[in-house]
C-alpha positions in Angstrom: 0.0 0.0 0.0 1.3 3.9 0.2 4.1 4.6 2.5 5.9 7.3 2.9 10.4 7.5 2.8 12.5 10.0 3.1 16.4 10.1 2.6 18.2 13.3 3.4 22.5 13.1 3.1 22.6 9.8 3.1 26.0 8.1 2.1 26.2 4.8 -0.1 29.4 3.5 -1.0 30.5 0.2 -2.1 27.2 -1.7 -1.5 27.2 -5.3 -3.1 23.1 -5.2 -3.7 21.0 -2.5 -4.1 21.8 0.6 -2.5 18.3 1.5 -2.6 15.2 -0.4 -3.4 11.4 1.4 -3.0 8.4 -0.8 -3.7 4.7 0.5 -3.4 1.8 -1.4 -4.6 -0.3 2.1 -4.3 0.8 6.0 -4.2 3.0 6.4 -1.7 5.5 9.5 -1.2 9.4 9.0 -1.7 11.7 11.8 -1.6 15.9 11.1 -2.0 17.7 14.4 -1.2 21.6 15.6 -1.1 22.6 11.9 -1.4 25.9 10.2 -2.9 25.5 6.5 -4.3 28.4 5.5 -5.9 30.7 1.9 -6.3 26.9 -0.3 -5.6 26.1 -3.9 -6.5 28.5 -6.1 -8.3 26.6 -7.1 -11.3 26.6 -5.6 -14.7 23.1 -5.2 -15.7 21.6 -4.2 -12.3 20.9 -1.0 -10.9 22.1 1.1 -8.0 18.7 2.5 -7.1 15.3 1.2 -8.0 12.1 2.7 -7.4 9.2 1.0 -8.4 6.2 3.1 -6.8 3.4 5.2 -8.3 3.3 7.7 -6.1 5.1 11.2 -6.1 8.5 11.1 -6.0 10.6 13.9 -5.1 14.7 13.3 -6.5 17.1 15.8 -6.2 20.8 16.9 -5.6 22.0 13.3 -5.6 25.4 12.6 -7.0 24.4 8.1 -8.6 28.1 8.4 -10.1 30.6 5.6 -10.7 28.3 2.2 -9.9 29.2 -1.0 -11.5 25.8 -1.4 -12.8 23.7 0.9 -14.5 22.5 4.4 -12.0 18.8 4.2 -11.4 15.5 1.6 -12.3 12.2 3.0 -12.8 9.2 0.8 -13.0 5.8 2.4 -12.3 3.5 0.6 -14.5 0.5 0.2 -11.5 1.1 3.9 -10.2 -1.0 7.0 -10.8 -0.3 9.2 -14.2 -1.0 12.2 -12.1 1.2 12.1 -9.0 4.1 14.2 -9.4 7.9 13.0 -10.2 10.6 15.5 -9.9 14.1 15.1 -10.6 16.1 17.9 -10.4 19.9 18.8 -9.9 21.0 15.2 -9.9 24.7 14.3 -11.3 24.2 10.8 -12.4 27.1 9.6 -14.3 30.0 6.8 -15.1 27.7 4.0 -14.4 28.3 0.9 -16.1 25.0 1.1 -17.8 22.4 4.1 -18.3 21.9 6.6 -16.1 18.1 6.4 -15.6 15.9 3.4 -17.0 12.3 3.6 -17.2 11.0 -0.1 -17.6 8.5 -0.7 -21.2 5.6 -0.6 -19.4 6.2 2.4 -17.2 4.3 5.3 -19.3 2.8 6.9 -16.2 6.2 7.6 -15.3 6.2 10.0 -18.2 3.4 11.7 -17.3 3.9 14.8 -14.7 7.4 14.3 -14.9 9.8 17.4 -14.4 13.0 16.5 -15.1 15.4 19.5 -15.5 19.3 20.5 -14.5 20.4 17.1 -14.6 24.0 16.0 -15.8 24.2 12.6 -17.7 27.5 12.3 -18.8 29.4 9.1 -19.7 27.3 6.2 -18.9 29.3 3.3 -20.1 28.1 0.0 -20.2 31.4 -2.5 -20.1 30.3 -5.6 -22.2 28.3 -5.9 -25.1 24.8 -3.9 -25.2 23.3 -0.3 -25.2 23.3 2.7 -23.1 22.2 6.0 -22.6 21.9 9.2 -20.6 17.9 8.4 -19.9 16.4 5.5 -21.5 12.8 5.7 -22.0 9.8 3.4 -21.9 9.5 1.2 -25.3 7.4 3.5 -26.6 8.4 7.0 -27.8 5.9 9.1 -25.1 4.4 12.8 -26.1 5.8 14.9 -23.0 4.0 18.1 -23.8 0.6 16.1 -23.6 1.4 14.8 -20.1 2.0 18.0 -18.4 5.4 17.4 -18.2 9.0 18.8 -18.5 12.2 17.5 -20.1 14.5 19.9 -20.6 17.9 22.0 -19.5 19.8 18.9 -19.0 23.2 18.3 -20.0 24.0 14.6 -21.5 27.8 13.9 -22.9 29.8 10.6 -23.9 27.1 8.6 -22.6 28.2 5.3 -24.7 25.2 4.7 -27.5 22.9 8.0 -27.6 22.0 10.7 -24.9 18.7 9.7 -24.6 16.0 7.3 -26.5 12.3 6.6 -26.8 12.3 10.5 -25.7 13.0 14.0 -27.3 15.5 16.2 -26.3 14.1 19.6 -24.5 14.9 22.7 -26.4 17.6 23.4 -23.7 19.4 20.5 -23.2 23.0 20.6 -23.9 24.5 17.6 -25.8 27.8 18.4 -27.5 29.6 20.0 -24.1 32.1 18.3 -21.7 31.6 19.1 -18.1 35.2 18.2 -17.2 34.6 16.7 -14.1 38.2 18.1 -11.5 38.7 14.4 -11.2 35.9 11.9 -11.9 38.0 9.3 -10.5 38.1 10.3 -7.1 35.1 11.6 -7.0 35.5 15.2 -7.5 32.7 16.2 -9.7 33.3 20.1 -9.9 32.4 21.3 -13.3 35.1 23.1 -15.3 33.5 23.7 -18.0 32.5 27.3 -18.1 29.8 27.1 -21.1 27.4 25.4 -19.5 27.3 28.0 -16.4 23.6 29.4 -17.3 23.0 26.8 -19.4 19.9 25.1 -16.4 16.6 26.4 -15.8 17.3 30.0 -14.7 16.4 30.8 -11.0 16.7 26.9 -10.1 19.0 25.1 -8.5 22.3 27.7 -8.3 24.4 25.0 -6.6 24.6 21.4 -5.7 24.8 20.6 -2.6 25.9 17.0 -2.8 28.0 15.4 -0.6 31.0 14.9 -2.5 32.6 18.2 -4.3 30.2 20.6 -4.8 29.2 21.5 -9.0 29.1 25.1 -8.6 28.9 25.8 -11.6 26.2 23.8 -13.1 22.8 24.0 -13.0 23.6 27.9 -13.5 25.7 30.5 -13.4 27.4 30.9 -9.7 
C-alpha cells in the first residue's frame, strides 16, 4: 500500500546489492535528497537504485556516479499518471550502464514528470549492449501532452545516444564536456565554463551534494 520514505544526506558507498530499493503497490511519497551512491552492486546489468512506486517522487541533488551497474530503475506501471515525479539537480554519471531506465511498461512515469538541471555524462556499459543518458519506456511518449517537462539537461559521452524513446528539450545541452576536476576520485566540480547558465534560470544555483560541490552547473554561480 502507500508509504511514505525520506532520505536526506545519506552516504552509499560500495554496497554489493542494491543501495536502494522502493516498492509500493499504491501512491505512496518517496523523496531522496543531497545523497551520494556510488561503487553499488556487483553485477553488470543491475541498478544502483530502483524505485518502483506510483506515487510522487521527489529526487534531487543526488550525486548516482561511478556504480558498477547501470544508476537508477524506474518501474511504475500500477502507479497513478497524475502524481508528481521531480528530478532535479542530480549528477548521475560513469555508471556501467544508463543513467536512468524507465522499464517498457512504465508510461505513467512520463506523465507529470519534471526533469530539468540534470547532468548525464558518460554512462558506459562495459560488455556488449546499449546505453544511454535516460532511457525511456519502449514507446516513444508525447511529454507536452502529459504536463510534463524535459529539458535543460546536460547529457555527454554517454556510450550509444543521450537519450532514447524521448525527445530532447529545447535546452538541453549535448555536445559539451563538463570536465569533471577528477571523476575518478570523486571530484565532480564542473570546469566547464559554457554550461554555467545553461539550467533552468532561477533553479537550482548549486549542488549541494556530498562529494565536491558543481558550482557551476545548474547555472551560473
Amino acid at each position: 500500500g502507500a508509504s511514505v520514505i525520506t532520505l536526506f544526506d545519506c552516504d552509499i558507498f560500495n554496497s554489493a546489492a542494491l543501495a536502494i530499493q522502493r516498492f509500493t503497490t499504491g501512491g505512496g511519497f518517496t523523496s531522496i535528497i543531497g545523497c551520494t551512491i556510488s561503487g553499488c552492486t556487483t553485477t553488470t546489468g543491475a541498478y544502483a537504485i530502483s524505485i518502483n512506486s506510483g506515487g510522487t517522487i521527489i529526487f534531487a541533488n543526488n550525486f548516482i556516479v561511478k556504480n558498477v551497474s547501470s544508476g537508477i530503475e524506474i518501474s511504475t506501471s500500477f502507479g497513478w499518471p497524475v502524481s508528481p515525479k521531480v528530478f532535479i539537480n542530480n549528477n548521475i554519471s560513469y555508471n556501467g550502464g544508463s543513467g536512468i531506465t524507465v522499464d517498457p511498461s512504465s508510461t505513467n512515469f512520463m506523465t507529470s514528470l519534471v526533469w530539468i538541471n540534470n547532468i548525464m555524462a558518460s554512462n558506459i556499459v562495459v560488455a556488449a549492449g546499449n546505453s544511454y543518458g535516460f532511457s525511456g519506456c519502449s514507446v516513444s511518449v508525447d511529454i507536452a501532452n502529459r504536463l510534463s517537462i524535459f529539458d535543460y539537461n546536460t547529457y555527454y559521452a554517454n556510450k550509444t545516444a543521450a537519450i532514447l524513446n524521448i525527445s530532447q528539450g529545447a535546452h538541453d545541452v549535448t555536445t559539451e564536456n563538463p570536465t569533471f576536476t577528477n571523476a575518478a576520485t570523486l571530484d565532480f566540480l564542473i570546469g566547464n565554463t559554457n554550461l554555467q547558465g545553461a539550467a533552468f534560470p532561477g533553479v537550482g544555483l548549486n549542488f549541494p551534494g556530498t562529494i565536491t560541490a558543481n558550482e557551476n552547473y545548474p547555472g551560473p554561480n
